[in-house]
N, C-alpha and C positions, 0 to 999 in steps of 0.2 A: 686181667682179661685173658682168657686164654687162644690159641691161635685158630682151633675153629668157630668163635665167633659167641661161644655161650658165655654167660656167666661163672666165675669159680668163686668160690671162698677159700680158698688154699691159698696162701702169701699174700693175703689183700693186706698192707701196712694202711695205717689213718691215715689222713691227711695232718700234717702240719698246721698249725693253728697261728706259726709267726709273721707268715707273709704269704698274700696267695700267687700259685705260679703262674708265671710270665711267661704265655704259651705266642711260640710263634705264628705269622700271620697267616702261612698254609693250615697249621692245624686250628687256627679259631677258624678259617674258611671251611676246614673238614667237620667240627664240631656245628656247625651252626647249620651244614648240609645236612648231622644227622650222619654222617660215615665213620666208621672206626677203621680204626689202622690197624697194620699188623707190628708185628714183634721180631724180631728173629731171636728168638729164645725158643728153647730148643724144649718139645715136649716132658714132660716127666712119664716115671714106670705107672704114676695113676692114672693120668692122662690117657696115656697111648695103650692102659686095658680096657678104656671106658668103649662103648659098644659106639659101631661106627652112626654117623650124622649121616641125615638125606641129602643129596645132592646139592649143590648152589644153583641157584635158576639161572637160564640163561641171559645176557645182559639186553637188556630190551632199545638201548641206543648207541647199537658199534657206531655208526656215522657221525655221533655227537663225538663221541671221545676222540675219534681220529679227526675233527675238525680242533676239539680245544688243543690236541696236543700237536696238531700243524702250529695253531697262531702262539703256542707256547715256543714251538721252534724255531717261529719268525721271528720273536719277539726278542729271540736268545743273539740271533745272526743279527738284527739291526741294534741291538745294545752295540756287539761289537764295532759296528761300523760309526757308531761314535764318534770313537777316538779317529779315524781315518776321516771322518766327515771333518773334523774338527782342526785335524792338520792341513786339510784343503782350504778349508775358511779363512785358516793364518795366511796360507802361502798367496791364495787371494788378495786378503788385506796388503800383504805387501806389497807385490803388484801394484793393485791402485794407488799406494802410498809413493812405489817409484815413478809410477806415471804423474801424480800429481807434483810431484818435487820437479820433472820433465819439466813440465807447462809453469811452472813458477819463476824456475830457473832459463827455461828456454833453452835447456840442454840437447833437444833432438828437434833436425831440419825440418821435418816433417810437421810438427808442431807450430815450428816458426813461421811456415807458411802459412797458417789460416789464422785469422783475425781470433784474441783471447776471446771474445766473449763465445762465440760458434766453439770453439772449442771447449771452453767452459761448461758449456749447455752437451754435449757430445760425452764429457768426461761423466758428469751429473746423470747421465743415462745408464752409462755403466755401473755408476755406483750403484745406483737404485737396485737395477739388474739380482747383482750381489746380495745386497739388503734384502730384499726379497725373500732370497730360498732360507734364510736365517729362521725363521717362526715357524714357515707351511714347509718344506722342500727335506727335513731334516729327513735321514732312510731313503728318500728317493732320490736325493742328488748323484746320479749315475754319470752326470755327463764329464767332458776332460774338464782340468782345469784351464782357468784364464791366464793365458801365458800372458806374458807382456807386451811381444810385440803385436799381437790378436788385437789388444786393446789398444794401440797405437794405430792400428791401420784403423780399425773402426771410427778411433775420432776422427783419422785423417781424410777421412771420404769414404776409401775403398769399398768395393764391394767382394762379399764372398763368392770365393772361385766354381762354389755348387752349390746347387739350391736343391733343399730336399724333396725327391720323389712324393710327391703325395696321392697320387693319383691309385685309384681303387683301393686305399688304405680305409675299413671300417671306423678305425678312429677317428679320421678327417673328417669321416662322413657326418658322426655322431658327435662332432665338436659345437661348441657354443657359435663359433664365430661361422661355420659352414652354415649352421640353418639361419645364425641374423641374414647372411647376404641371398641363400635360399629364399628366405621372406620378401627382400627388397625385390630380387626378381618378379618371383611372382605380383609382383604388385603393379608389374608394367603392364602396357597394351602387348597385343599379340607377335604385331609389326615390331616393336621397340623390343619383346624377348628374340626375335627371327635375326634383327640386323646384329644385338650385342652376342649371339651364339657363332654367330658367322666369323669373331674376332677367335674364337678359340684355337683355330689351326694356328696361328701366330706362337712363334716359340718366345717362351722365357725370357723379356725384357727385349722384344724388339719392337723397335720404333715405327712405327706404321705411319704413312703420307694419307693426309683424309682423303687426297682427291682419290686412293683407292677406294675407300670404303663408302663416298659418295657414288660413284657408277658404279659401284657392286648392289649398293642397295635399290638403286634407279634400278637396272636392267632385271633384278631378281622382282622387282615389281613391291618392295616393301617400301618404300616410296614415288608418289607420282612423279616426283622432279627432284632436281639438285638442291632446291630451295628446302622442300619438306624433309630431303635427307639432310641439309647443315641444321635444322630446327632438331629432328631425332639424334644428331651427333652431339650438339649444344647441350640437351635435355640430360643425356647420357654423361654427358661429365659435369656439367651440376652435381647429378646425386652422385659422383664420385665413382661412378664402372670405368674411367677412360680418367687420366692422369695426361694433363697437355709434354709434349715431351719439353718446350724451352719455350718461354715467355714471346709471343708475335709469330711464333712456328707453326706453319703448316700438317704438324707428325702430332702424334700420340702414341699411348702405352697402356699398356695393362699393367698392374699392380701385379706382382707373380700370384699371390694368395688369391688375388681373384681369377687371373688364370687356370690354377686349379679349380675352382671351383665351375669355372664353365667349362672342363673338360669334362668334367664329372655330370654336367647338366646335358650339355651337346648328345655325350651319348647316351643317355637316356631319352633322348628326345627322338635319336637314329638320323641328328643331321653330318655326324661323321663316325669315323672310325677311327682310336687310337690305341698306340700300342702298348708295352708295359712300362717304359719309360714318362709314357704322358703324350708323345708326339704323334701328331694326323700320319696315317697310312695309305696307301696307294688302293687298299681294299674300299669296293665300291657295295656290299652283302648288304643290302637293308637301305644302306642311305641313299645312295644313287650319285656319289659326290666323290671323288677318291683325289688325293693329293699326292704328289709327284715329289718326293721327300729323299731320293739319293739309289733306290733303287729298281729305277724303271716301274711302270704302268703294269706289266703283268710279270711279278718277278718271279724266277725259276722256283724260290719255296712254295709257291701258291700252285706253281705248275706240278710240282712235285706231290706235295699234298691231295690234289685231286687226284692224279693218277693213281697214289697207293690208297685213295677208299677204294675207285676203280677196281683194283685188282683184286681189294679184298669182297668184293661184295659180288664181283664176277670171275668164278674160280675158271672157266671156259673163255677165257678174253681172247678176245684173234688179235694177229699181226699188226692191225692198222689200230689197236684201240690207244696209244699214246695221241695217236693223229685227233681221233675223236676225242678224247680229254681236253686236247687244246681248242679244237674247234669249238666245247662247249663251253669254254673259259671266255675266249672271243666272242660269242652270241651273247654274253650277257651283256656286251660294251654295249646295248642298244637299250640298255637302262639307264644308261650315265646321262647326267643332269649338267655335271661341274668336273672339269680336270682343273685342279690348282695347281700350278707350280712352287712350291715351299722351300724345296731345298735342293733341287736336281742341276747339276751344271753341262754338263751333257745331254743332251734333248736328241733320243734315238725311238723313230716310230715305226711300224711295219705300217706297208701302205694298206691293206686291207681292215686295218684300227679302222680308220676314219669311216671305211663304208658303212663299218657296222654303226657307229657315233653317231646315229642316223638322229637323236633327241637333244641331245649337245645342246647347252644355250649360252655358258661360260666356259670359254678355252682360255685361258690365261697359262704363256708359256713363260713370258719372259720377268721381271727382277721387278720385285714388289718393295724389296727391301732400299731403305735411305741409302744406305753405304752406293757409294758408286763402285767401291771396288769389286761389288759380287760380279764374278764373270758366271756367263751363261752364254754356251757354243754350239749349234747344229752341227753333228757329225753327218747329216746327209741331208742338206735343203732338199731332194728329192721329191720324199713325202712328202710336200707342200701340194703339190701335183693331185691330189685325194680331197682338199680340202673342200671342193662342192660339194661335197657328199653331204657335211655339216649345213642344212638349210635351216634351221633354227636357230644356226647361234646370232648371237645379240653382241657380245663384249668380244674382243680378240684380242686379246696384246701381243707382243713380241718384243716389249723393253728390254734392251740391253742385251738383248739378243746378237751374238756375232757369227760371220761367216754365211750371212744370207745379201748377196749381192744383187738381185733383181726380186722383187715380190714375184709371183708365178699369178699366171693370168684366172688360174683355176680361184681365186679368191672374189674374181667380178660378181661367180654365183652362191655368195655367199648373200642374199636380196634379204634376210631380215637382219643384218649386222648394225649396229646400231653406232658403238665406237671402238674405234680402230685404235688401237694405242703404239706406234711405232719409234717413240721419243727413244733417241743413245743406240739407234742401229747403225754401227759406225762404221761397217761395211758396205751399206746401203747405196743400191746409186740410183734404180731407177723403179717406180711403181708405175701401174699399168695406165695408160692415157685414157681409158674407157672409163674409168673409176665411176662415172656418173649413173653408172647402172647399179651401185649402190643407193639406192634411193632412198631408201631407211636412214642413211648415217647420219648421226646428230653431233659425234664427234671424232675429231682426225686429229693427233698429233705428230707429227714431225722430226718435234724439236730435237737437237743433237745431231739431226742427220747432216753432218757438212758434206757429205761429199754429194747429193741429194741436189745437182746443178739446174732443175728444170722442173717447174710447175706443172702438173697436166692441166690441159684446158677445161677437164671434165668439170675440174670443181666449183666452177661457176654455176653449174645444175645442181648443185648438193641441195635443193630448197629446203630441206630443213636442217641444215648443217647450224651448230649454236657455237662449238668454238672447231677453232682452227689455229695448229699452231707448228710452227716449222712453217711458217710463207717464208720460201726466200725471195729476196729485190736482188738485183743486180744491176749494174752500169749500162743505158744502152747504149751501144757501140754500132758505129756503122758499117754497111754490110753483114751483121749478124741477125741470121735469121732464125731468131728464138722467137718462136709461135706459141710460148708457156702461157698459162693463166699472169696477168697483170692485174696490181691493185685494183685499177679500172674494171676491170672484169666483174669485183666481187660485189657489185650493189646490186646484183640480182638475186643477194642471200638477206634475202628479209629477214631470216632468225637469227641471224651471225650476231652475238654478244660478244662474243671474247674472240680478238684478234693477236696473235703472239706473230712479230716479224724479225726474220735474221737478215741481214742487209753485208757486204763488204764494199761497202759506195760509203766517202765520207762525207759527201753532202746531200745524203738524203735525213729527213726527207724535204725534197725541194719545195715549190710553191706546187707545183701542179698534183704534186704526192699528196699534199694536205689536204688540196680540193678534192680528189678520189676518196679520201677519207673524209669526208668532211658528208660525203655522197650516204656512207652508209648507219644511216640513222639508228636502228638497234644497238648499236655496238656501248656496249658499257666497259670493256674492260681492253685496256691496248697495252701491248708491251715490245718495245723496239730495240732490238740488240747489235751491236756492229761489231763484226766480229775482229779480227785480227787483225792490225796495221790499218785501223781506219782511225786510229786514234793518237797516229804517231807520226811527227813529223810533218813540214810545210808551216804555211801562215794559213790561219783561218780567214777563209774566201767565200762571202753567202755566195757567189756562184750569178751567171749570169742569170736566174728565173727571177732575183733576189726576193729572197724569201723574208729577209728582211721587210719589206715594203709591203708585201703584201698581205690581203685581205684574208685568204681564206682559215678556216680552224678548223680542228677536229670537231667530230661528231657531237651532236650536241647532248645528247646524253651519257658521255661518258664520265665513271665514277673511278676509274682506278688508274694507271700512266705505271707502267713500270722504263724508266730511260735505262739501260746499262749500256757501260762505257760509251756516253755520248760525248762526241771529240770534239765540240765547238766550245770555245770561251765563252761568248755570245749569246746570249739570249734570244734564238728566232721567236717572231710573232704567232707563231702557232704556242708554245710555252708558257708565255705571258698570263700574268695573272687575269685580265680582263680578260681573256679565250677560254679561261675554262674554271667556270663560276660555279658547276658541278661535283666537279673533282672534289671526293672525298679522300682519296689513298694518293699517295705520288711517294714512288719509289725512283730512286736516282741512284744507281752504283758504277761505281768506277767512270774513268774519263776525265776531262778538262772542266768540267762542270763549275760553273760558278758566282751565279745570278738565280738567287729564288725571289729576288723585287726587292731588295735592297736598295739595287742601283737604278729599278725601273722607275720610282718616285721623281727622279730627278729630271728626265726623261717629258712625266707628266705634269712640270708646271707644280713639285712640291706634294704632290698629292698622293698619301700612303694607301696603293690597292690587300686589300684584305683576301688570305686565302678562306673558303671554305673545308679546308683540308684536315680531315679528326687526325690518320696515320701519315708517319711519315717515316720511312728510312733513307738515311743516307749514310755509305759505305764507301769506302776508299776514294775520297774524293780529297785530294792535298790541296786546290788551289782555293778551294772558298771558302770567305772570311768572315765569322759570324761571333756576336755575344746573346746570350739567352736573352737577354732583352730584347734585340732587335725579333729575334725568330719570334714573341709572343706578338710584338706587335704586329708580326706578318700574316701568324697562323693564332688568330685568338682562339678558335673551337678544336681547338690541338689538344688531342687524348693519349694520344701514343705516341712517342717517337724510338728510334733506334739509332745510334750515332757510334759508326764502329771509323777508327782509323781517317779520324777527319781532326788534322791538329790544330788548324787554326777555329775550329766552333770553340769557343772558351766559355768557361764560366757555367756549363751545360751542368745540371743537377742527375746526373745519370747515376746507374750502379757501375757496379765491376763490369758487368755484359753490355753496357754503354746504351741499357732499356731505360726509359722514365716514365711512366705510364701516371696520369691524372688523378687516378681514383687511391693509387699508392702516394701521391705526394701530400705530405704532410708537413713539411718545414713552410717556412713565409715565403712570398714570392721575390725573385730576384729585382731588387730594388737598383734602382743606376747611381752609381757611384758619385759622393758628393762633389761637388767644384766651389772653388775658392774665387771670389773675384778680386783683381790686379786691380793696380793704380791706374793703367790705360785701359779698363771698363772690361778687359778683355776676359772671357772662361781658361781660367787654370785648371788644365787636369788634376784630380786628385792624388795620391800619393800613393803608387801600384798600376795607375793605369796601364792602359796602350801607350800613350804619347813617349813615357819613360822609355823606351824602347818595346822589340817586340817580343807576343808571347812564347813564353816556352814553350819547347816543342814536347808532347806526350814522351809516357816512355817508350822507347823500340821506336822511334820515329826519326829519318832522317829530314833534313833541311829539302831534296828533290820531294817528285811526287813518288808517292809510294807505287809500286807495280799493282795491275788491276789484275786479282786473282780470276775474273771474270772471263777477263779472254787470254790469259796467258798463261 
């Protein structure tokens, strides 16, 4: 064949007849296309006189050819990376093969500390991991190898130190697992998408307290009451958007993956603004909601920014136009719906914010977050002084709030405030006596404020006040002329449900305390705390009202008792299982505590009173003496219990977190140990009991009572 393409008869040799040729598989690919090849053989003098050929046509699919011979160049570059895939595979294998000889051998501490089988199941995860990229992952395995100690921390618990960016990533968007939970959303009511987006300003695995997200959903109106928001919170983690953070725990979490994904949804919806990392911003453009996240409410870049479109779009600007930039910055705070506090520890406001803040319905300054170590400090309680201006807001906190020494009287005109969240203002001493012209309030907390020496009297007018907590009691003394609100006082709050009391008196509450309480009929929820040296030292003395003896009990619909550090041995008749036939919850932490009706039987003529009581915690309580046996037969409708640092309960079926919950227990029930009968008719202990001496003590447990983390 000659080189331009025609037919010759000049050097055509026959074919061979002995064997036919064994054409490679580009040229059976080119012969079966119908293409010929060329030569490099070099024209002859007949050839190259012969009269020239018409042109070759132009190629009618450049774009094909430069796509085959891309994926032929891929194809050249992922051959090679074989061999490199293939040495990572090894260096993998080995790995898991060190790691697994680890865990066999129990050669690293970190191992040692978690039970074989958790770690079993942990190692099995990784392997799979591995397994995996083996079939599908080959060419695309880009990422580092698995070091060893990676895979060690991984079984060991730990969590990785950054979690990836995903937010406005296309791929995210267009993943499998983005549009399933996209779907699950959509699939909720309107109310139930409004409260689960509200969670999104929450950064990256932090622990959120429901009672926030209960009064965020109440005052935002996406539930009627507390009740219909714990039914929307409950619903919500059923189908898996909210993760309880600890077994009995008041907190939850977000899954991060789900995180992202309602960052992603929030702002699409325009109920916040986030920035390139993923986190809520202080910009309120569109949503009407801005978050307080480390760099002030209107920061200098926002300020900056407006002034250079300013200047560029007004090339004649006069002297005072920075002034008007800012002044137009400030005129929009009369769109703001929501300031959240997120992440700001310094809390600095200009007083003229507030006047504009004229819409405001949620100011939340103060510490949202579990940790109690977040600090958060007023560098100028001044501004406080501006806060009538706010007539619409509803919610107000200032938890954890320091450096604010007297509430400022300019909060009385705040008339549609609903709850007031003041708990851990540990600078705190006095709030305003008038308080009662808050007539809206439905809830007040307190609690944490020790130095907070005086009740106002207002609060006896709260009429629709539902909880209250921070009541302090104190001793009366004679000649003291404290004119505070007293328990007595509060049975003119019909709606009072939930009562929380701080007391530093060790013998309340006495008899005439119980009857005051006894007075106020709503109340379902009590929780009595004695704070510091009420639970130390002297002989337990019921006191001369003796409380002992008498009649009266708490309210008659009360469902829940929280005691901490209560300092009597003794069991008062307010206590007593025949006083409160109600009681579903009874929480008992820290104190001298140590009579739940074991000994009250004896008492009554033999006859064992039964609790109603499904929850129970009991916490650092060293002196009471119990066997799982005896607690069944005290508390038969017993679902929960929680038993942390109490040595003598034995025999308790707990986990490691010292939780046992009803619907988890699966083993037989604790059966009473058999007895032997003597030749003098009498019950011999069996072999292990009590009687043999007494029981061990837990581990980390000394033979005194342990200290109560409560008040100390």
């Amino acid at each position: 064949m000659s080189t331009d393409g025609n037919p010759s008869t000049e050097n055509v040799q026959p074919p061979r007849q002995t064997s036919p040729v064994k054409l490679s598989g580009w040229k059976r690919a080119r012969n079966l296309l119908g293409l010929k090849g060329r030569t490099t053989k070099q024209p002859t003098e007949s050839e190259s006189q012969s009269p020239p050929q018409p042109p070759t046509p132009p190629d009618p699919s450049p774009r094909l050819r430069e796509l085959i011979q891309g994926d032929l160049r891929e194809m050249r570059k992922e051959a090679k990376n074989l061999n490199s895939y293939n040495k990572r595979l090894n260096d993998d294998l080995k790995t898991l093969e060190s790691v697994f000889q680890d865990i066999k051998g129990g050669g690293d501490e970190t191992l040692r500390n978690k039970s074989l089988e958790e770690t079993l199941k942990k190692f099995r995860n990784e392997l799979m991991k591995v397994k995996l990229t083996i079939p599908s992952n080959i060419g695309a395995h880009k990422g580092k190898q698995l070091k060893e100690q990676f895979i060690k921390d991984r079984i060991s618990g730990e969590k990785p130190k950054k979690i990836p960016v995903l937010h406005r990533s296309p791929l995210f968007e267009m993943s499998k697992e983005f549009k399933d939970f996209e779907d699950c959303y959509y699939k909720l009511g309107e109310r139930l998408k409004l409260c689960l987006l509200c969670l999104s300003i929450f950064p990256q695995g932090a622990i959120i307290k429901k009672r926030l997200m209960l009064q965020w959903w109440v005052v935002e109106g996406f539930a009627e009451d507390e009740e219909v928001a714990e039914d929307y919170l409950k619903e919500l983690m059923d189908k898996g958007f909210l993760i309880e953070a600890a077994p009995g725990d008041n907190s939850c979490r977000l899954h991060p993956f789900h995180r992202s994904v309602l960052v992603e949804l929030a702002e699409r919806a325009r109920v916040f603004n986030f920035g390139k990392e993923g986190g809520p911003t202080q910009s309120f453009k569109q949503t009407f909601q801005a978050c307080l996240s480390g760099s002030g409410l209107i920061s200098y870049d926002d300020f900056k920014k407006k002034h250079d479109d300013s200047k560029i779009k007004n090339d004649d600007r006069k002297a005072d136009e920075p002034i008007k930039v800012v002044n137009d910055l400030i005129g929009e705070l009369k769109n703001l719906h929501l300031l959240m506090n997120v992440d700001e520890h310094i809390l600095e406001f200009i007083d003229e914010w507030f006047e504009k803040m004229k819409n405001l319905n949620i100011l939340y300054l103060g510490r949202w977050k579990a940790m109690m170590a977040h600090h958060i400090e007023v560098e100028d309680p001044k501004f406080f002084k501006k806060l009538g201006s706010l007539k619409y807001v509803k919610y107000f906190s200032l938890q954890g709030v320091s450096n604010i020494i007297e509430l400022h009287n300019s909060i009385l005109e705040l008339t549609n405030l609903e709850v007031l969240d003041l708990r851990a203002c540990a600078n705190l001493e006095k709030i305003p006596e008038r308080i009662e012209k808050l007539k809206k309030l439905k809830q007040l907390d307190m609690s944490e404020c020790y130095l907070l020496a005086k009740m106002p009297k207002g609060l006896s007018s709260l009429k629709y006040l539902k909880v209250l907590k921070g009541f302090f009691v104190t001793e009366d003394k004679k000649g003291d002329d404290n004119k505070g609100c007293k328990i007595g006082d509060l049975h003119e709050l019909k709606c009072l449900e939930k009562l929380c009391i701080y007391t530093d008196w060790k013998r309340f509450p006495m008899d005439k305390h119980v009857a005051e309480m006894e007075k106020l009929e709503p109340l379902k929820k009590l929780t009595i705390t004695w704070g510091v040296g009420t639970n130390t030292g002297g002989d337990d003395n019921p006191g001369e009202e003796g409380e002992k003896e008498g009649k009266a009990k708490l309210p008659p619909k009360l469902e829940k008792l929280d005691l901490k550090c209560f300092p009597r041995k003794e069991t008062p008749n307010w206590l007593m299982v025949k006083n409160l036939k109600n009681l579903k919850s009874l929480y008992i932490r820290g104190g001298k505590f140590r009579d739940l009706g074991q000994y009250q039987r004896f008492d009554d003529g033999g006859v064992t009173e039964e609790w109603e009581v499904e929850r129970l915690r009991l916490k650092y309580l060293g002196e009471i003496e119990m066997e799982w046996r005896q607690l069944q037969e005290l508390f038969p409708k017993l679902e929960y219990l929680e038993k942390v640092r109490c040595p003598s309960l034995t025999l308790f079926p707990c986990d490691a977190k010292g939780v046992w919950n009803r619907r988890d227990d699966t083993g037989p029930p604790a059966q009473e140990p058999e007895k032997k009968d003597t030749s003098n008719g009498q019950a011999e202990p069996a072999k292990g009991e009590a009687a043999a001496g007494p029981e061990p003590k837990e581990d980390g447990q000394k033979s005194q009572r342990p200290c109560c983390p409560v008040c100390c």
